[in-house]
C-alpha positions in Angstrom: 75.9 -239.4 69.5 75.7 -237.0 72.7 71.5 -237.1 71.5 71.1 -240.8 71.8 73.6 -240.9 75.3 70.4 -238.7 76.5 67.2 -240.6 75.2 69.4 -243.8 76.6 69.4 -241.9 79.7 65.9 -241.1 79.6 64.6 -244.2 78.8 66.6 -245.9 82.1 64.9 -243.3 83.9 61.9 -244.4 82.7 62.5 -248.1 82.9 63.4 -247.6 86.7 60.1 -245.6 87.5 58.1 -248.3 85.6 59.3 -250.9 87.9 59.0 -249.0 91.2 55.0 -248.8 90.9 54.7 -247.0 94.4 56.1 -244.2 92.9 55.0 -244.1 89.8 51.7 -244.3 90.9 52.6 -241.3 93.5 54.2 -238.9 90.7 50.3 -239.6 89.0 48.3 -239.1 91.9 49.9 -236.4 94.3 49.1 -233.4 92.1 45.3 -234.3 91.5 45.1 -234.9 95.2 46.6 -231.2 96.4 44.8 -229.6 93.4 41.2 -230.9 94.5 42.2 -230.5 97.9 43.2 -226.9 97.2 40.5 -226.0 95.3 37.5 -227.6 97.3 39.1 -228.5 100.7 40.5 -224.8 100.9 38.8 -222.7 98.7 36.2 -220.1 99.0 33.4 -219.3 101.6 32.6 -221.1 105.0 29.5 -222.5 103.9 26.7 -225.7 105.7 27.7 -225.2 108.8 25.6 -227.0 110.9 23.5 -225.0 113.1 19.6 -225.7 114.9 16.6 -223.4 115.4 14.8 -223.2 118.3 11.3 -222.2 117.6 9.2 -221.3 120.9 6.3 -219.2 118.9 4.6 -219.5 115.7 3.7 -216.9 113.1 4.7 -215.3 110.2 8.1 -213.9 111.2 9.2 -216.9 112.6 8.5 -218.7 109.3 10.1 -215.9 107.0 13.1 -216.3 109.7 13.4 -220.2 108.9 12.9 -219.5 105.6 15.3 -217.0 104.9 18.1 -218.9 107.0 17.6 -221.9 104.5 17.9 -219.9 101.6 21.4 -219.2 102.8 24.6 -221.3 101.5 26.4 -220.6 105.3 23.6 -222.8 107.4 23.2 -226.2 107.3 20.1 -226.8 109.3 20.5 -230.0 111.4 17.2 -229.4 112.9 14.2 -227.0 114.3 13.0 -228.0 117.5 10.9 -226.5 120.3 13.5 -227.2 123.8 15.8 -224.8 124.3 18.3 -227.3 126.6 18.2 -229.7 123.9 19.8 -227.4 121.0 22.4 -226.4 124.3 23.5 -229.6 124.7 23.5 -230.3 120.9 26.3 -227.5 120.9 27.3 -228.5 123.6 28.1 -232.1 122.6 29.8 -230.7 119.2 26.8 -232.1 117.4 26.3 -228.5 115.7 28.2 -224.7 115.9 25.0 -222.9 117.0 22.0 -222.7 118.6 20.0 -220.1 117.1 16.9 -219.5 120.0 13.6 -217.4 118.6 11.8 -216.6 121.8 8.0 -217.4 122.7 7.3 -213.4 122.0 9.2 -213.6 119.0 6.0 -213.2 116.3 4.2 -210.5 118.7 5.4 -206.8 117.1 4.6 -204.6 120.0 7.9 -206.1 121.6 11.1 -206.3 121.0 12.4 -210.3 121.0 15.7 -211.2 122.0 17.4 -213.6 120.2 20.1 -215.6 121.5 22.8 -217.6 120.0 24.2 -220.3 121.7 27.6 -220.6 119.9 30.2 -223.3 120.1 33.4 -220.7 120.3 36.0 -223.6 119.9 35.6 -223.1 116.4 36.8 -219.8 116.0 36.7 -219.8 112.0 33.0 -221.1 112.2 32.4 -218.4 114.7 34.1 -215.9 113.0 31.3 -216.7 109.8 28.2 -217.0 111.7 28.1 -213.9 114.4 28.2 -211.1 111.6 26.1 -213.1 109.1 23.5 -213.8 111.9 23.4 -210.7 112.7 23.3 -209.3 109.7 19.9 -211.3 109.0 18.4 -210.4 112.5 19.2 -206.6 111.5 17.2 -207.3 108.0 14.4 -208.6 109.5 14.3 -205.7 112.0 14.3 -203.0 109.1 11.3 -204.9 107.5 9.1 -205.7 110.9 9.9 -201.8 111.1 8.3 -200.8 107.7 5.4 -203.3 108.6 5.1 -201.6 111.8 5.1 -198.0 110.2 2.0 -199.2 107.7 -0.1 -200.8 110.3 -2.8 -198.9 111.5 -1.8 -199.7 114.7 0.4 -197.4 115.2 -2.4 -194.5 115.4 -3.3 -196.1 118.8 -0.9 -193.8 121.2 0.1 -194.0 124.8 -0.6 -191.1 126.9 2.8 -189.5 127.0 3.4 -190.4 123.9 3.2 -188.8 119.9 2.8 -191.0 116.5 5.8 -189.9 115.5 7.8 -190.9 118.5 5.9 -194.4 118.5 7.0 -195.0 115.4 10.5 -194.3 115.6 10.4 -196.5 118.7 9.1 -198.8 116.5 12.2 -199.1 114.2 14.8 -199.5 116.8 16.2 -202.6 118.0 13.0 -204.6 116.5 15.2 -207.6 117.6 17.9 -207.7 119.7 20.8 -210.3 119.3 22.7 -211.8 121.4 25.4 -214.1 121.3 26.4 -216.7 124.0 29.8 -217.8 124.0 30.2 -221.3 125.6 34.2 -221.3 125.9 34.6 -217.5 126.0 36.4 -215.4 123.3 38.8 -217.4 121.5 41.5 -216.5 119.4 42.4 -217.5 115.8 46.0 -218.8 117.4 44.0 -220.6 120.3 42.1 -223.1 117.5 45.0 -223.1 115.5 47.6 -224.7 118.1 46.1 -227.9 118.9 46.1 -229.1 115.5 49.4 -227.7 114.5 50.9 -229.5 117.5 49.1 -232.8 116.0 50.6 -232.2 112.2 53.8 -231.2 113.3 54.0 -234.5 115.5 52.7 -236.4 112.2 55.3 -234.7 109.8 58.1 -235.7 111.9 57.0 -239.2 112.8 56.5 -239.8 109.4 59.4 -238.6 107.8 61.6 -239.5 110.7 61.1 -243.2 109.8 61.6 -242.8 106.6 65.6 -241.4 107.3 65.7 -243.8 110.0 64.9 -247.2 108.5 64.7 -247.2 104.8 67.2 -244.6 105.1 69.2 -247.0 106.8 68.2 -249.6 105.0 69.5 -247.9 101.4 73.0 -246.8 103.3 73.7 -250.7 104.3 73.6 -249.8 107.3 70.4 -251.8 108.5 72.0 -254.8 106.6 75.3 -254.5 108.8 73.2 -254.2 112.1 70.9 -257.6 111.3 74.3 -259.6 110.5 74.9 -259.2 114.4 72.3 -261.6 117.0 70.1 -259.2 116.9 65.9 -259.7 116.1 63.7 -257.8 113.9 61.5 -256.8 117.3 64.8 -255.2 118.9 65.5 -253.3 116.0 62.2 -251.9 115.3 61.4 -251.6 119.0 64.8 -249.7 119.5 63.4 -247.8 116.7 60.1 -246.5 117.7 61.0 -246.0 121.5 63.7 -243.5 120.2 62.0 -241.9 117.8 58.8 -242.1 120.0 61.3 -240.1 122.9 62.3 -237.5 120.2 59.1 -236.9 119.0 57.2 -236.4 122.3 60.3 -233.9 123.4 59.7 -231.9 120.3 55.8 -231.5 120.6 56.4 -230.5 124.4 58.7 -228.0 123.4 56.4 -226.3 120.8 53.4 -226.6 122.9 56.0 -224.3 125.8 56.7 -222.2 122.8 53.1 -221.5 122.5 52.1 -220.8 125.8 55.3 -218.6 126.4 54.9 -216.9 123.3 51.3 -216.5 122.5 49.6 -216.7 125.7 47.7 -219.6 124.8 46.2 -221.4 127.9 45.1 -225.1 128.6 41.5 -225.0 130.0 42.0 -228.6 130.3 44.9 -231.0 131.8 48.3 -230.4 130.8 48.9 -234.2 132.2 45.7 -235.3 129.5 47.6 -233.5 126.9 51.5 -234.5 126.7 49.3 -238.1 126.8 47.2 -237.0 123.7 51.2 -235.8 122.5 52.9 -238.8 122.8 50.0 -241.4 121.6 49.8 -239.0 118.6 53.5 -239.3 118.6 53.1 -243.1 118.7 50.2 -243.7 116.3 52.5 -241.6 113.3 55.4 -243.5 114.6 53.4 -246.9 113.8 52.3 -245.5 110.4 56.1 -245.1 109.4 57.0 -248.5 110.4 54.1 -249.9 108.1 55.4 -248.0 104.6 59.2 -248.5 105.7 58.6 -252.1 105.9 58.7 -253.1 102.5 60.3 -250.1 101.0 64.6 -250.4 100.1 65.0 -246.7 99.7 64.5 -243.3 101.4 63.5 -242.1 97.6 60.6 -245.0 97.8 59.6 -244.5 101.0 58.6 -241.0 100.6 56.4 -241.1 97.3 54.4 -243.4 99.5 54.3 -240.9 102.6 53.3 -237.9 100.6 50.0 -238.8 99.2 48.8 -239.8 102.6 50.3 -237.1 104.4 49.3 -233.9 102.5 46.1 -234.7 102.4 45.9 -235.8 105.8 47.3 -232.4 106.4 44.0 -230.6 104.6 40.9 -232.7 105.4 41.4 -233.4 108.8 40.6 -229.7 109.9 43.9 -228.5 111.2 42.9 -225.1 109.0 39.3 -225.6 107.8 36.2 -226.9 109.5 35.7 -230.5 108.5 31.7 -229.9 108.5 32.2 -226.5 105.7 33.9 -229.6 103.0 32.5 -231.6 100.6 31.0 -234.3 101.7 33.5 -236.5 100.4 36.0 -235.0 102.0 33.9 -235.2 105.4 33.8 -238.9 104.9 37.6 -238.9 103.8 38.2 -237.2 107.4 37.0 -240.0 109.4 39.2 -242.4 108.3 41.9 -240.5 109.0 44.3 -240.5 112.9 45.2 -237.4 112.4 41.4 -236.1 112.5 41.1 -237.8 116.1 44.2 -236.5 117.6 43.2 -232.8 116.3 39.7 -233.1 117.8 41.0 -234.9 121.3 43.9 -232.1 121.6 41.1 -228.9 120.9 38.7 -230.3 123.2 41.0 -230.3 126.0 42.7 -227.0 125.4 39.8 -225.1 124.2 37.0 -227.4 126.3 38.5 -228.3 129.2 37.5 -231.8 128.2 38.4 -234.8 130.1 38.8 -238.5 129.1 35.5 -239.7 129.3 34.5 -236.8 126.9 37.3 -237.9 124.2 37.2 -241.7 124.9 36.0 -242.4 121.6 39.4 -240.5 120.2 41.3 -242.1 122.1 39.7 -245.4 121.4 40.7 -244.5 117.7 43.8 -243.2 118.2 44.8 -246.2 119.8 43.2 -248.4 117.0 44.7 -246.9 114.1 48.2 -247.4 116.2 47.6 -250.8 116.9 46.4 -251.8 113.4 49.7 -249.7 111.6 52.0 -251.9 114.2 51.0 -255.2 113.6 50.9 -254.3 109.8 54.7 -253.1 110.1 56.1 -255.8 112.3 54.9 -258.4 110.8 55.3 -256.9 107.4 58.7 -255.8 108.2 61.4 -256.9 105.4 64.7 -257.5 106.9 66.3 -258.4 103.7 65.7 -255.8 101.0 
């Protein structure tokens, strides 16, 4: 008897979760999307990273250079061109990570060529992949140049005050020299980290704050009670969204004071442009959660919609990862995503010292994506479930 109390039981259960399709179709998908999102998105080695070549000589070491660098999983050659400026303002623009600049006296052996990288330092993880490897190749190259050096009958030509033994020691050390060129300066892990945690943080509690707030609301009666007074669907959700737009920007100021206090981090840019960049972030998330709470009745609901937008939001949109290291799916996934914007806006005023015409076309996005999610909500918006 107590056995078929539970399969009655079980199959209610079921019933319900059949006829809320939302969440049945979250329970599916949610674990495939953090698995593959764990396992590619996160997973392994930096590797493509997109880089250019500056070629100012030709020869045979230039091409085993090129060579070897595209025989390597971390580079993702964009380009080889001959104008130094050019591959600087690629950087520069945040078209690539790195420059990599072979000089015009790179293929002669009797000197020793400096090679320069011109590295974009905003992206710490990037940088943290390409200095050692680069250098690691440069210091190859040298050790073989240097055996080629040792063989060549050249070396039995000697300068006046000098012996064929210490030629050829000469000859081994420093080959090449490398150099690396910083644009923003040395910048920490918890530098490129804060910008985008500020942005998810904002996005979580947007988000889920709507979710308590008006499906939450919604499922206690209380929503019901409020709309039996003369009051409009637009002062409700504008009462809404200003409040939780108020709490939301407090909070993200708060942690961003946290961070400067605690860590040190500094603000290259405007600390004006960025409680903006806070509180349209703030908004944009704020809009999404009136759009799913809209036609949702309960809290329950309401979040197995969130979550399979939110998590992986959380993991393609580069808050941990670069976007340009993932799969190319998940690179196209990214831009299609707020989240990505506000991330890239927020770093390249902290980090950069960008202004607004640099991040109009965020903003321009971020603004979009807000506009679209309110007039889906409002006019969506289901006073009577």
């Amino acid at each position: 008897m107590e056995m078929k109390k539970v399969m009655w039981m079980l199959k209610k259960d079921l019933i319900v979760l059949w006829r809320h399709k939302p969440r049945l179709i979250s329970i599916i998908l949610f674990p495939i999307l953090m698995i593959t999102l764990f396992g590619y998105g996160m997973g392994g080695t930096l590797e493509n990273i997109p880089v250019v070549i500056v070629e100012q000589s030709s020869g045979p070491l230039t091409d085993q250079t090129v060579a070897a660098m595209r025989n390597m999983s971390l580079y993702d050659i964009k380009d080889i061109m001959k104008d130094p400026e050019t591959a600087r303002d690629m950087v520069d623009a945040g078209e690539v990570k790195a420059a990599i600049i072979l000089p015009p006296n790179y293929d002669n052996l009797t000197d020793e060529p400096t090679v320069v990288m011109y590295l974009d330092s905003s992206d710490q993880l990037a940088s943290q992949a390409l200095v050692p490897a680069t250098q690691a190749l440069f210091s190859r190259l040298s050790g073989e140049i240097a055996v080629q050096k040792m063989q060549s009958p050249t070396l039995n030509i000697q300068n006046q005050n000098s012996t064929p033994r210490e030629t050829g020691f000469q000859s081994i050390v420093s080959t090449i020299n490398f150099q690396v060129d910083r644009i923003y300066g040395d910048v920490k892990y918890m530098d490129f980290l804060v910008p985008a945690v500020l942005a998810m943080t904002i996005m979580f509690s947007c988000m889920f704050g709507m979710g308590q707030s008006i499906a939450g609301e919604r499922e206690r009666g209380e929503l019901a009670r409020l709309f039996m007074t003369p009051t409009s669907v637009s002062t409700v959700v504008g009462g809404k969204i200003i409040s939780k737009l108020v709490i939301e920007s407090g909070r993200a100021f708060l942690l961003l004071c946290v961070a400067i206090l605690l860590f040190g981090i500094k603000i290259n840019g405007s600390m004006l442009l960025t409680v903006l960049l806070l509180v349209l972030t703030a908004l944009c998330f704020v809009g999404f959660g009136i759009m799913i709470s809209a036609r949702v009745g309960t809290q329950e609901d309401y979040m197995q919609m969130v979550m399979p937008f939110a998590m992986p939001m959380m993991f393609v949109s580069g808050v941990f990862y670069p976007i340009e290291t993932m799969p190319w799916v998940f690179q196209k996934l990214a831009y299609v995503v707020p989240l990505t914007y506000a991330n890239d806006a927020l770093r390249s005023v902290m980090l950069k010292g960008a202004g607004v015409g640099d991040i109009w076309l965020d903003l321009a996005v971020l603004v979009g994506f807000t506009l679209l999610f309110f007039a889906m909500g409002v006019t969506r918006f289901n006073r009577d479930i």
